[in-house]
Each structure stands twice: as structure tokens, then as C-alpha cells.
C-alpha positions in Angstrom: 14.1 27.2 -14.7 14.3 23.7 -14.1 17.1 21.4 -13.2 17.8 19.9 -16.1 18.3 23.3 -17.7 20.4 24.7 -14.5 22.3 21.5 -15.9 22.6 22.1 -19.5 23.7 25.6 -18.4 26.4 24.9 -16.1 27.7 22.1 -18.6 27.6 25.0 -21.2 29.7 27.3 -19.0 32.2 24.9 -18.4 32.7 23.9 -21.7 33.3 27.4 -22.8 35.8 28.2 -19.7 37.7 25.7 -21.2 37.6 26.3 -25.2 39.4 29.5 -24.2 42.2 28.4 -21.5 45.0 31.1 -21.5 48.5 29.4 -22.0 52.1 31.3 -21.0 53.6 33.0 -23.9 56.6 34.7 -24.3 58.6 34.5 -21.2 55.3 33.4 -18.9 55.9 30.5 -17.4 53.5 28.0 -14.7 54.0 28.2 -10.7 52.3 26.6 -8.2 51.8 29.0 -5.0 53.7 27.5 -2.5 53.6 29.9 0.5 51.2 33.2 0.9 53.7 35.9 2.6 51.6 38.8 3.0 50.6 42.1 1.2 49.6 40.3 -1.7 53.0 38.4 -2.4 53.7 35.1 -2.3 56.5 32.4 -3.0 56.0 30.5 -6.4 57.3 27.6 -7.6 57.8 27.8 -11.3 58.1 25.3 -13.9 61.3 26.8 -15.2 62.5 25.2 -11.8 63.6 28.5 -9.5 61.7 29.9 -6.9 60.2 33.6 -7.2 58.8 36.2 -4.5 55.7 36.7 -7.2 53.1 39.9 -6.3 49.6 40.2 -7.8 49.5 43.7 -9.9 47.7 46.1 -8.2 44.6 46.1 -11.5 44.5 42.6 -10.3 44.3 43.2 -6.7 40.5 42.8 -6.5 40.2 40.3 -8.8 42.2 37.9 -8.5 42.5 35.3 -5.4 44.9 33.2 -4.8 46.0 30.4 -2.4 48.3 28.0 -1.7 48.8 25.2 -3.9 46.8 27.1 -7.0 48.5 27.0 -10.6 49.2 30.2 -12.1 51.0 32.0 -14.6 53.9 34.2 -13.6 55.6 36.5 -15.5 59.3 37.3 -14.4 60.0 40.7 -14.1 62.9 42.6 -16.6 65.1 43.0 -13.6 65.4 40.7 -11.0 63.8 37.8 -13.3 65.3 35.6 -11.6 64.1 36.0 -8.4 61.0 38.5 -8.9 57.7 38.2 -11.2 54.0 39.1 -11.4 51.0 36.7 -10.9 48.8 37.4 -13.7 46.6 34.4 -14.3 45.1 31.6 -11.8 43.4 28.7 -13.3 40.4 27.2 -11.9 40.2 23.2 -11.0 38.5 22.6 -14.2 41.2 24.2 -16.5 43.7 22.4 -14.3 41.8 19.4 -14.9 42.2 20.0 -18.8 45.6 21.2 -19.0 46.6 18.2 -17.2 44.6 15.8 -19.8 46.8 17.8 -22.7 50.2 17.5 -21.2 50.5 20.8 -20.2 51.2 20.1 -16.5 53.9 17.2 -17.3 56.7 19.0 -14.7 53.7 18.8 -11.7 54.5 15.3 -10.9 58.3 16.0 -10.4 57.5 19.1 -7.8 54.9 15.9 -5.9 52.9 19.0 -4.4 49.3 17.0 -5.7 
């Protein structure tokens, strides 16, 4: 395979990572990780402006890694919403990229973590 098709490829993937960006619904909400604390927990802050003790489920143990400074999606738990939630997406710099073009990301700038 040549370059220029390694090219056209990787242009291709990216394009379709971001025709199908996931967005919060419901109560989902976006957090930047602002501390890792251990035993896959972390402190998040979310753009509903409160801070949460977020965990990554345990079917997305494996999958899913995530460091400090990385947008996600949390989902506050039932009980203890207000301090508590799940990590169930993290976007990649590209979608970041994106949702910051669309206005997704307007409440970044007031946090000034980027």
C-alpha cells in the first residue's frame, strides 16, 4: 500500500470518527478529568459546574483510558448525583477538536484548564 493510500485511509477514518460523535443525553453531562485518584476513580469537573468522584464501570474497565485533562461524559449517579457519577465516554483530540468548532465546548474557556 502506498502512502498516498495510507493517506486517503487515515483521512477516511477520521472523517467517519467524527460523522458519528456521541453527545450527552438525558442527564449526561461533559467533565474534564481533573485529578486521577486511584482504583479507577477520578475527580471530574463537570459542565453543570460541581465537582464529582466519577468511576469507570467495570465493562469499561479495559477499554476505556483515561487521563488528566481528557473530556468525557459523566453520568451522575441516581443517588448521590450530586457528588457521584460514571465515566462512560472519552473523546479523542479530533472529536474535541470538532465539538469545539460546533459550540459544544462553549463552558471550556470559563474552567481555563486548555
Amino acid at each position: 500500500m502506498g502512502k498516498k493510500k495510507q493517506e486517503q485511509a487515515r483521512q477516511a477514518a477520521i472523517a467517519q470518527q467524527i460523522s458519528r460523535i456521541k453527545l450527552p443525553k438525558g442527564r449526561e453531562c461533559f467533565g474534564v478529568v481533573q485529578q486521577r485518584l486511584g482504583g479507577s476513580r477520578m475527580k471530574v469537573i463537570c459542565f453543570d459546574e460541581k465537582t464529582r468522584v466519577c468511576r469507570i464501570p467495570g465493562r469499561l474497565k479495559r477499554s476505556l483510558w483515561v487521563r488528566e485533562g481528557d473530556i468525557v461524559i459523566v453520568e451522575p449517579w441516581e443517588f448521590g448525583g450530586e457528588e457521584k457519577g460514571d465515566i462512560i465516554y472519552k473523546y479523542r483530540p479530533v472529536q474535541v477538536d470538532w465539538l469545539k468548532k460546533k459550540g459544544y465546548l462553549k463552558k471550556l474557556q470559563e474552567f481555563e484548564l486548555f
